[in-house]
N, C-alpha and C positions, 0 to 999 in steps of 0.2 A: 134704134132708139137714139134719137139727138139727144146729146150732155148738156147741162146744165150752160155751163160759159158759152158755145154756141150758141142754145136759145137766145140768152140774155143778148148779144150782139146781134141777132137775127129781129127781134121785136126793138133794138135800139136802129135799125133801119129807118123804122118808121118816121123819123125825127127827119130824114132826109138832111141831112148835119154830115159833117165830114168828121170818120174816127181819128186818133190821135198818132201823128205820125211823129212828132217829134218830144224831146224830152221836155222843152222850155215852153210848153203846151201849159203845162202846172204852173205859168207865173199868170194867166189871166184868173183872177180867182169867182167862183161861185157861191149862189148867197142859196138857199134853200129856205123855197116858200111852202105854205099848205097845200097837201091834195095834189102831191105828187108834178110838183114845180119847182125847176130851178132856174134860176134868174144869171146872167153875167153881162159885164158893160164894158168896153173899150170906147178908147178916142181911136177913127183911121184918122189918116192924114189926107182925106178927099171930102168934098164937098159931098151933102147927099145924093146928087142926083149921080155921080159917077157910083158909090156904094150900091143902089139901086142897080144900076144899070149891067154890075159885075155880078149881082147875084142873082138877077133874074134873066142871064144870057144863059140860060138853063142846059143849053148843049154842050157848052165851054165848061161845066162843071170840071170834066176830067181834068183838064188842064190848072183849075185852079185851087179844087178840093181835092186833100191828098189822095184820097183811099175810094176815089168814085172812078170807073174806067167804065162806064158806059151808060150813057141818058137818052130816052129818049122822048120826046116832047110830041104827046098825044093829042093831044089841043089844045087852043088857048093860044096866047101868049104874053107876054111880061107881066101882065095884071093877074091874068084867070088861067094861067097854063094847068093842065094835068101833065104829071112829068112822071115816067119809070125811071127810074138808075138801080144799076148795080154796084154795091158797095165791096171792094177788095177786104178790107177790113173784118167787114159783117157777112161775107160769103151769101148774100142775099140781095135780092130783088125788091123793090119795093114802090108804091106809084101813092103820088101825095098830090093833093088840089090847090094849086096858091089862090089866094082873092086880095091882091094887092092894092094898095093906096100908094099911089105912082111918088116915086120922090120921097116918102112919107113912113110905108111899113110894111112889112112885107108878112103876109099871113100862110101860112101852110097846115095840111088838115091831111092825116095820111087816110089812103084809103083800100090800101091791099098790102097786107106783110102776116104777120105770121097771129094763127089762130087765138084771140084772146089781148092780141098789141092792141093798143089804144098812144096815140100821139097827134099833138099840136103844136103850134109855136108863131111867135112871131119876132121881127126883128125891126126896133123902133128906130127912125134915123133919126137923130136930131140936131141940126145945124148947130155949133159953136166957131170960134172963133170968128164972125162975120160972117158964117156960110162956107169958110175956107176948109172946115173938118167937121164931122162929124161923129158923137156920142152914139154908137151904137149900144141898144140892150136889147138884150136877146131873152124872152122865157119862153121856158120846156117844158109842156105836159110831157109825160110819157109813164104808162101802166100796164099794166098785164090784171085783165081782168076773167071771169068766170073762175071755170076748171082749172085752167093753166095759171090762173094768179096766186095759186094755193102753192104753187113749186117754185115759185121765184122770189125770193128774198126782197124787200124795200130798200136795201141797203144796197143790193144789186143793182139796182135800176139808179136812184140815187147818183150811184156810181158812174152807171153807162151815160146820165142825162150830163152830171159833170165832165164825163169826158168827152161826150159830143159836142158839147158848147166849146170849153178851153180850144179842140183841135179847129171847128170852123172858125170860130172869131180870132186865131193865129192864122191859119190859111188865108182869111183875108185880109188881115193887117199888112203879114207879110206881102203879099199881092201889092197891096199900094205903096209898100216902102220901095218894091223894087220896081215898079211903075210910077213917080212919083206926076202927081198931076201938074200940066206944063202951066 
């Protein structure tokens, strides 16, 4: 019998998002929409098309999302990839379909994780400062439906959606502080 807290991190796979490795994860803050959506927004310090181009180098996950140590990219690529990763974090496997708008937005649709997960998301760029940085907003479906939605808490999920967003949009910010574009 899987416990309770492992499910909930096993169907938070599906976000294909990076768990929360760090404590100061808790200063990006989330806004909670309807029907099982949460929304969060950062400035990076890169132009869109570099933003783009670090989160759809899909194999480099490991190296730039904390708690992912293996991807592997089934087809597609940067636009249309289908991706498996394994998440440290979530103790689970999981394979999501991108259908990107190059430069633009990056959409992900999961399609294999655990019996009853339901997840989507997308992540909006949008040029400021001249094109020099870019306003990322990131929103999270993520549900546990049928049979299995009856044993998982809203509050639970809620929780997992908030923390998958704060840890990826730190994982990448961080990324380009310490990369800064030349």
């Amino acid at each position: 019998m899987v416990n309770m807290r492992t499910w909930i991190r096993v169907v938070g796979a599906l976000s294909g998002l990076a768990a929360p490795s760090v404590s100061h994860a808790d200063a990006i803050a989330t806004v909670e929409q309807p029907d099982h959506v949460t929304e969060a927004t950062v400035t990076v310090d890169a132009p869109p098309a570099r933003v783009y181009e670090l989160v759809t180098d899909y194999a480099r996950w490991p190296a730039i999302l904390s708690d992912v140590t293996s991807v592997t990219v089934k087809s597609g690529g940067r636009r249309d990839a289908t991706v498996r990763f394994r998440s440290r974090a979530l103790e689970h496997e999981v394979t999501v379909v991108f259908d990107n708008e190059v430069d633009r937005e990056i959409r992900f649709h999961g399609i294999d994780g655990p019996p009853g997960g339901r997840a989507d998301g997308s992540y909006v760029l949008e040029p400021i400062d001249g094109g020099t940085r870019t306003r990322v907003t990131v929103h999270l479906y993520m549900d546990v439906v049928g049979v299995t939605g009856v044993f998982v808490r809203g509050s639970t999920l809620r929780s997992m959606r908030q923390a998958k967003l704060r840890a990826d949009l730190t994982d990448v910010t961080r990324w380009f502080a310490s990369h800064p574009t030349a």
